[in-house]
C-alpha positions in Angstrom: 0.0 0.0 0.0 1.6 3.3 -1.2 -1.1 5.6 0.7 -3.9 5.7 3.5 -6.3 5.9 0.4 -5.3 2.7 -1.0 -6.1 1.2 2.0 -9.2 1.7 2.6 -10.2 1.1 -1.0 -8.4 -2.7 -0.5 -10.7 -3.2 1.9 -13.7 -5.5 0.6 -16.6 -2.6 2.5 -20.0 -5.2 1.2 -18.1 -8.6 2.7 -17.4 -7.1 6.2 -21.1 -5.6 6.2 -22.4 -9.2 5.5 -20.5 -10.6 8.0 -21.1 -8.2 10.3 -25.2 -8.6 9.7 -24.5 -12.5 10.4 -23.5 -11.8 13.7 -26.1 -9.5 14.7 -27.9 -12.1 16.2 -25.1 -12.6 18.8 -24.4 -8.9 19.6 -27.6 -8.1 20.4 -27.0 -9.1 24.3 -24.2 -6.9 23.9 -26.1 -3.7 22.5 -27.5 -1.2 25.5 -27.7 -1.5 29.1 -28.7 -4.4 31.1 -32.6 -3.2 31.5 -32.8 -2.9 28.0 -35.9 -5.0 25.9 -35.5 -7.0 23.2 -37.4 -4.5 21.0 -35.2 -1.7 22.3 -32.0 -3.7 21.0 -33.5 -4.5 17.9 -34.1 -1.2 17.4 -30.9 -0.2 18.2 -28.7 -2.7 16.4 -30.9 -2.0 13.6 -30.3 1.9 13.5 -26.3 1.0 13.8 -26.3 -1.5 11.1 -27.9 1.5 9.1 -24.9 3.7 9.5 -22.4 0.7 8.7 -24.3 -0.2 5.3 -24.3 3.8 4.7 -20.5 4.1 5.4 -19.8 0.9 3.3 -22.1 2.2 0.3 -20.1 5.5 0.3 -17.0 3.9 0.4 -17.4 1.6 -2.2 -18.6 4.4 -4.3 -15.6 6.4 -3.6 -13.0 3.5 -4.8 -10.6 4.6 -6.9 -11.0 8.1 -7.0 -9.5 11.0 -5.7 -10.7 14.0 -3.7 -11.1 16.4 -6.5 -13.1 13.1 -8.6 -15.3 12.1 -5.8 -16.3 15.8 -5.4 -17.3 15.8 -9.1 -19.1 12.6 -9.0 -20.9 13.6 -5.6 -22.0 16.5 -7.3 -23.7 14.6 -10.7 -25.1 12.2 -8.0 -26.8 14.9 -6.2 -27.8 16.8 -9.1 -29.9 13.9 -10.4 -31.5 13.5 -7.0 -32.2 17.7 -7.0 -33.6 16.4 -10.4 -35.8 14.1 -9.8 -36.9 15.8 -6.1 -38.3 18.9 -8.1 -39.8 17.0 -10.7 -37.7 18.5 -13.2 -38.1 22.3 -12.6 -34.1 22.3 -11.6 -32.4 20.7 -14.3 -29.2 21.0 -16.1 -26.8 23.9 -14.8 -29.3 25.0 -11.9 -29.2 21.5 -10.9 -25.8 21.4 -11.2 -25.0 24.5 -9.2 -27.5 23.7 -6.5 -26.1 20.3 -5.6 -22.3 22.0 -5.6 -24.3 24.6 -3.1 -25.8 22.1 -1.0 -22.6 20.0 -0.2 -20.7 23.7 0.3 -23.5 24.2 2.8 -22.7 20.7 4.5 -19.0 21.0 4.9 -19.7 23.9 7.2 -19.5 27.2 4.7 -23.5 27.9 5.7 -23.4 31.9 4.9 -21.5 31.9 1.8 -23.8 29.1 0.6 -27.3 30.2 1.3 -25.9 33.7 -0.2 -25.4 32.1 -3.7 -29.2 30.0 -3.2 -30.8 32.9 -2.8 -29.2 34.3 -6.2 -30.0 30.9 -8.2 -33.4 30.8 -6.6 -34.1 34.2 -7.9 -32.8 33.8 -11.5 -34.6 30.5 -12.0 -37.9 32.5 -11.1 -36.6 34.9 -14.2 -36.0 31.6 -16.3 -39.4 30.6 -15.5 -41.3 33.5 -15.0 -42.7 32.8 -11.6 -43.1 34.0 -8.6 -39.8 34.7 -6.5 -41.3 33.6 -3.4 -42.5 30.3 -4.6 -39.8 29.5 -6.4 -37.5 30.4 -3.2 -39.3 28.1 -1.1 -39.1 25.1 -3.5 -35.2 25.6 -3.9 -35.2 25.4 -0.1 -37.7 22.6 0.5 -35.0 20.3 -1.9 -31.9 22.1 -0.2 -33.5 20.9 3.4 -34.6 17.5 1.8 -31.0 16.5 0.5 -29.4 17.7 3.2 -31.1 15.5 5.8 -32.1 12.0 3.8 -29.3 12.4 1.6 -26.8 14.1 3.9 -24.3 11.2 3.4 -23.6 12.5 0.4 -23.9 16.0 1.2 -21.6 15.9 3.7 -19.0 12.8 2.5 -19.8 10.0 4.4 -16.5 8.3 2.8 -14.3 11.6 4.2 -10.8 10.1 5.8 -12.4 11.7 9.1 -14.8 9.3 9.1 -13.3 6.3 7.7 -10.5 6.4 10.3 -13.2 4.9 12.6 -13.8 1.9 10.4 -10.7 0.9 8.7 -9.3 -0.2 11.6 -12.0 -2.7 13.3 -12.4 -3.9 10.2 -9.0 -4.7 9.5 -9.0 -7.0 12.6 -12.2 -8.2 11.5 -10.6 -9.4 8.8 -7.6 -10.6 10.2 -9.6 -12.5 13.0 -11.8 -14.1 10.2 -8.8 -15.4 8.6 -7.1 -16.6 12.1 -10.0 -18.4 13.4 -9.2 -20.9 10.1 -6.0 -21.1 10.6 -5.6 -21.8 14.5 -6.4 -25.4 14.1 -3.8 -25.9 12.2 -1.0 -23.5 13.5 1.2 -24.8 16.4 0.9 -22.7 19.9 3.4 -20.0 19.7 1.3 -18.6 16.5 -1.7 -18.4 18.8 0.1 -16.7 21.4 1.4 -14.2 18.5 -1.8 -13.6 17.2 -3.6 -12.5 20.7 -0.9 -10.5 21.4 -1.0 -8.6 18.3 -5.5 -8.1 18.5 -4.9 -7.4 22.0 -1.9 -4.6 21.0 -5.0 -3.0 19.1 -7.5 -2.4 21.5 -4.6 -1.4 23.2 -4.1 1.4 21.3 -7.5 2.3 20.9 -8.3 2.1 24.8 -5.3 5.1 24.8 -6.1 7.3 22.4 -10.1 7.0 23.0 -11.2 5.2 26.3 -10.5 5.0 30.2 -9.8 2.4 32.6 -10.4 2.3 36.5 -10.2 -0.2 39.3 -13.2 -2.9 37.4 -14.1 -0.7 34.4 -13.0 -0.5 30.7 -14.3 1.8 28.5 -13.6 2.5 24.8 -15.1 5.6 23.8 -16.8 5.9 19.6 -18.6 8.9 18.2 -18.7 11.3 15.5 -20.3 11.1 12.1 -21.9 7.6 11.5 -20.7 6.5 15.0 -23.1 3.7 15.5 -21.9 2.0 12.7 -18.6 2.1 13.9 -19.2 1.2 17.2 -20.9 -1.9 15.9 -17.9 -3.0 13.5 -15.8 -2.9 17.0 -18.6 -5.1 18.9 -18.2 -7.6 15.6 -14.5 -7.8 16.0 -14.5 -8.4 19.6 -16.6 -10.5 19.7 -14.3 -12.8 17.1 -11.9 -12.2 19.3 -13.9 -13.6 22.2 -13.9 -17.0 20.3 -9.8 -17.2 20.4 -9.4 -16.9 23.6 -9.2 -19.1 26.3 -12.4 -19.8 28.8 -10.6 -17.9 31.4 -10.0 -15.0 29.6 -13.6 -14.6 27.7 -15.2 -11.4 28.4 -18.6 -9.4 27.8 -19.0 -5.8 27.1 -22.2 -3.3 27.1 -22.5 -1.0 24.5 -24.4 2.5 25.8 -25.3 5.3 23.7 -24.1 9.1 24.9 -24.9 12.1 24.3 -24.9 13.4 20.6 -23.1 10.5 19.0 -21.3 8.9 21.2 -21.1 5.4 21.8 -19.1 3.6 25.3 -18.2 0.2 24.8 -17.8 -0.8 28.4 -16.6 -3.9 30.5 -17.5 -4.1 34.3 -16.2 -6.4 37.0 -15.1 -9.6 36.3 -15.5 -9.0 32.5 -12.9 -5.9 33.0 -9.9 -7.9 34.9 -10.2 -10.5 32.3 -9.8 -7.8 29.8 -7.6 -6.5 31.8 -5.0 -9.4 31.5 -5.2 -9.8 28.0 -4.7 -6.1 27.9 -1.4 -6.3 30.3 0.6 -8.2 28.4 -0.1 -6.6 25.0 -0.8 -2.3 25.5 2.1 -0.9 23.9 5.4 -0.3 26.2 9.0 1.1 26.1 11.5 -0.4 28.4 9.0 -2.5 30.0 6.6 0.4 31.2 3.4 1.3 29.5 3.4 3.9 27.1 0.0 5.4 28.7 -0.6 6.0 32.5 -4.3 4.3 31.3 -2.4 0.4 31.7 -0.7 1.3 34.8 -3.8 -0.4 36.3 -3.7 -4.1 34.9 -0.7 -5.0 37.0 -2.9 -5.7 39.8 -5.0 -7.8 37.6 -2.4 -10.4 36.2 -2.7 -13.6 37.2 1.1 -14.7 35.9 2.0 -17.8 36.2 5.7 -18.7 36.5 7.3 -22.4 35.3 11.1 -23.5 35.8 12.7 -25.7 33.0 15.3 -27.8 33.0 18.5 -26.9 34.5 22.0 -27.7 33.1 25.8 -26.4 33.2 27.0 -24.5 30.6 30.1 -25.0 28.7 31.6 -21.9 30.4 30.6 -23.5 33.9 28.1 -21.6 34.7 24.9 -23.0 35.5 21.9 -22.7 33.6 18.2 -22.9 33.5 15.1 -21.7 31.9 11.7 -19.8 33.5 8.7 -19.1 31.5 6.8 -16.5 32.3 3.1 -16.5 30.9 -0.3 -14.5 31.6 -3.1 -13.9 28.7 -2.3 -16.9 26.8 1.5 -15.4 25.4 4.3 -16.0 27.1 8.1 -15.8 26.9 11.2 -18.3 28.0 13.8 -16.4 29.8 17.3 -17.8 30.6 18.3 -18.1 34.1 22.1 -18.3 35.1 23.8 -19.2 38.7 27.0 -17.4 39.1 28.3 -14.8 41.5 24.8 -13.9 41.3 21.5 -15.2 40.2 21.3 -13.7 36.5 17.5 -13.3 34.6 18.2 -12.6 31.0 15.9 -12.6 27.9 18.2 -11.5 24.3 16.2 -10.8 20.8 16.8 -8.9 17.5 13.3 -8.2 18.0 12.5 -5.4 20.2 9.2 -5.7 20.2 10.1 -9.5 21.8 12.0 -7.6 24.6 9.9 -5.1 25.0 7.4 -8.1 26.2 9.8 -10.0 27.7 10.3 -6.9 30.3 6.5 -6.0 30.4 5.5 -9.7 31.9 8.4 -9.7 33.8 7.2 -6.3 35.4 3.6 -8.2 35.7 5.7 -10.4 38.0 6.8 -7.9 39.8 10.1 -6.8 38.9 10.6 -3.5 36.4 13.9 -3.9 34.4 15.0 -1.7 31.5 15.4 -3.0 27.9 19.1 -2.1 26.9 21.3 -2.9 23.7 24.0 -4.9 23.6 26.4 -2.3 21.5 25.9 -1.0 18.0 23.8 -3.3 16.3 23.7 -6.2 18.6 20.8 -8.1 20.1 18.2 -6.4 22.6 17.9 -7.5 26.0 16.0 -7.4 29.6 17.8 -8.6 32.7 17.5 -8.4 36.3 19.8 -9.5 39.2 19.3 -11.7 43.4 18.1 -8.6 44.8 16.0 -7.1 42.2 14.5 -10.2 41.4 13.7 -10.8 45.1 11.1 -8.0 44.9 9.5 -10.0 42.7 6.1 -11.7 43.3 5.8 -14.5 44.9 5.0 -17.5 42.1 8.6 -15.9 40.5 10.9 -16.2 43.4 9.4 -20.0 44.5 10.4 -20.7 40.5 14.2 -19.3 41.3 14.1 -20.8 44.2 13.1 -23.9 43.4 16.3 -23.8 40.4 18.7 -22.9 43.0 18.0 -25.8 45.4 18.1 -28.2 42.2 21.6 -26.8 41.5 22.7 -27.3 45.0 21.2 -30.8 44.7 23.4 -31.2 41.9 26.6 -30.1 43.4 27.0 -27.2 41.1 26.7 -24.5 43.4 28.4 -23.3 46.6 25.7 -24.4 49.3 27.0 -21.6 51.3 26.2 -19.0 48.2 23.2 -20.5 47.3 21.6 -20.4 51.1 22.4 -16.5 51.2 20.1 -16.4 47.4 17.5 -18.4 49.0 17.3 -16.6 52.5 16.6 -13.0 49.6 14.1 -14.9 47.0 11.9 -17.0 50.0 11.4 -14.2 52.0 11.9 -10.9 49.5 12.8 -7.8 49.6 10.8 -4.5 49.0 12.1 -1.7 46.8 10.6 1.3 45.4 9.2 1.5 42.2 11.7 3.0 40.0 14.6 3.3 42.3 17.6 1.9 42.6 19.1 0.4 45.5 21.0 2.3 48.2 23.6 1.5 50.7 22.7 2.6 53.8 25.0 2.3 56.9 26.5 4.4 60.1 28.9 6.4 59.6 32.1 7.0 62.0 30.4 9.7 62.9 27.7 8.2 64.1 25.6 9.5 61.5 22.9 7.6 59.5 25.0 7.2 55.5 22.4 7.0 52.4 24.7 6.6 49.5 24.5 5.7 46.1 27.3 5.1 43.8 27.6 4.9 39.4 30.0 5.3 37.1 27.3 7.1 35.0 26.9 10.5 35.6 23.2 10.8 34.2 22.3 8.4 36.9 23.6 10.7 40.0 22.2 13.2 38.6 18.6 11.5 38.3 18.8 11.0 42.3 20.1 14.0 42.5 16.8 15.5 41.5 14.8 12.8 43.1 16.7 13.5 46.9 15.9 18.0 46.1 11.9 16.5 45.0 11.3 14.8 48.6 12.6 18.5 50.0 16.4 17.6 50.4 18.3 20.4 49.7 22.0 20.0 48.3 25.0 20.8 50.5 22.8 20.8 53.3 21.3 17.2 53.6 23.4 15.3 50.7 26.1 16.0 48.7 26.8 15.4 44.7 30.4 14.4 43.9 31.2 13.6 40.3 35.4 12.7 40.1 36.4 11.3 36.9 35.4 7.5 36.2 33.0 7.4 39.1 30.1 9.6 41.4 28.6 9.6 44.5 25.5 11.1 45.8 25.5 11.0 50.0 23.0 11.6 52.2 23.7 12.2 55.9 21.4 12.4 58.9 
């Protein structure tokens, strides 16, 4: 596809509107609140399969031509109509003028366009010899006529503003159509891949037009044929619905607003299992949620955390894997035994990473995705004491790995005892910070230091110690010699 117009014109508009009448039948539970009646449903799903079939006409129409072409052949289009509405009174150029009028009026320019009426109405009644007044009000009866039963066309029903809000549902209507065949036949991990990417869009719709609180999601639809719309999203959820697994199925309510607006909305129980499908998929950076709207569905993941098999490398180090999973997709981490007790996930695939860090954060630990230098492989890790603020089902699985390697005479017992006394009972860290050394001085004073190599990161405490009310050089210092810094605390 070379442009956005291409795209929507590759999009088969009279096939998604069939299949989307097919499943009427099973939205309607979904349409209004839960005092609704069936009539008021039908009536509803009914007035929103309207505005699909009217968007899908107009786009259909509109294939293959550009802006200045589909203004020319919304113009014949509605001159025929003014035609045939007046019975043949306004015909030809009149006809022709007075339809260009009429869609000037419904793009907004009302004054300049009822100014230039008023003119044709009045030289038509010199054409015809009639009565100004007469012939005024029957320009105006057709003008009020096309622009409400045929203010589709008047007002470009097909415009990119509206089409935004239908390319994309039915792109993953599409795409989910196409999955549901295929999943019997594809292996696990192409599952997993394909909720993660349907899940990645609602995503990204729930950012830009919804809300999320404590057992509510909303995503918000409105505008110009917004019912339709809202419909073509119920349709590809509800495909959706049929992927995933029993646990994770969820319902939604669909409530009209004010004007046009439309809340697609999942409460309670149907919300945190949304919610855990949405975790793992809303689009990150470094493991953190590119929206404060996901910082919520931490508390509703349900992770579940599996050590592999264990084994000594050929460097001597030992070596085991954890899989981390919640939503149906996970990822297998490596786990090594050292000095330390090393988690590590390496991809060319950022996105991979970018996963790989967001479950582990579901499990409680936050890590930054680095690169390995110039154009190697991405990477998460996290270290003992990092990983011992972990949840709990993630430090029994590291536990569990370091007793096997004990078992196996491959660790020091004596190492391995002081990682097991950290991951059983765990340690508590702030969000976001790093970890401090604090001690007594000679002094007698209480010492809060912390210590890098990297400037950027002394200064970032730096500001975080003068934004709890610290002030520099009276209740820490900043020292920054060559190769290494310090920022000290004393009390």
């Amino acid at each position: 596809m070379e442009g956005w117009r291409e795209l929507v014109d590759a999009i088969g508009w009279s096939q998604v509107l069939e299949r989307v009448g097919e499943l009427a039948d099973a939205l309607k539970p979904w349409i209004g609140p839960e005092r609704a009646d069936d009539a008021e449903r039908e009536g509803l799903m009914r007035r929103m399969l309207g505005e699909l079939a009217l968007f899908a006409h107009f786009a259909e129409a509109r294939r293959g031509l550009d802006d200045g072409e589909w203004r020319r052949e919304r113009v014949e289009r509605l001159s025929r109509a003014v035609e045939a509405l007046s019975g043949g009174r306004i015909r030809g150029e009149h006809a022709e003028r007075l339809a260009s009028l009429i869609i000037s009026y419904a793009e907004g320019r009302k004054k300049d366009a009822k100014g230039h009426i008023e003119n044709l109405a009045e030289e038509m009644a010199g054409v015809l010899k009639e009565d100004v007044r007469r012939v005024r009000g029957e320009v105006w009866d057709v003008v009020e006529f096309a622009l409400s039963d045929m203010g589709c066309l008047a007002r470009d029903c097909a415009r990119d503003e509206v089409a935004r809000k239908f390319v994309a549902p039915a792109l993953e209507l599409m795409m989910l159509e196409k999955a549901r065949g295929e999943f019997d036949k594809r292996e696990a991990f192409g599952r997993r891949e394909a909720l993660l990417r349907f899940g990645e869009m609602y995503a990204t719709a729930i950012a830009g037009d919804g809300s999320v609180e404590r057992g509510l999601v909303v995503l918000a639809v409105g505008g110009e044929l917004g019912g339709g719309a809202t419909l073509l999203r119920l349709a590809a959820l509800r495909l959706l619905n049929e992927l995933l697994p029993e646990d994770l199925k969820f319902g939604v309510r669909t409530y009209v607003g004010e004007g046009r607006y439309y809340d697609i909305t999942a409460y309670g129980d149907d919300a945190a299992r949304l919610m855990r499908l949405l975790a793992v998929s809303a689009p990150s950076a470094g493991g953190g949620y590119l929206s404060p709207k996901f910082d919520g569905f931490v508390g509703e993941a349900r992770v579940e955390v599996r050590p592999g098999g264990i084994r000594r490398t050929k460097g001597g180090r030992v070596a085991a894997d954890l899989t981390i999973s919640e939503g149906g997709v996970e990822v297998k981490y490596n786990v090594y035994l050292q000095d330390k007790v090393e988690l590590r996930f390496r991809s060319k695939d950022r996105g991979r990473v970018e996963l790989a860090a967001r479950l582990l954060k579901l499990a409680g630990v936050s890590a930054e995705v680095k690169r390995e230098g110039g154009e190697g492989k991405w990477y998460v890790e996290a270290t003992t004491d990092k990983l011992a603020t972990g949840r709990k089902e993630l430090r029994g699985a590291l536990a569990e790995i370091v007793r096997k390697a004990v078992e196996n005479g491959w660790v020091d017992a004596g190492k391995a005892e002081l990682w097991l006394d950290k991951l059983e009972g765990g340690l508590t860290l702030r969000e976001g910070w790093p970890k401090y050394l604090v001690r007594l001085a000679r002094s007698g004073a209480l010492e809060v230091r912390y210590a890098s190599t990297n400037p950027e990161s002394i200064e970032r405490e730096a500001r975080r110690l003068r934004a709890v009310g610290l002030v520099e050089g009276r209740h820490f210092t900043v020292r920054m010699p060559e190769g290494a810094a310090t920022a000290t605390s004393r009390s």
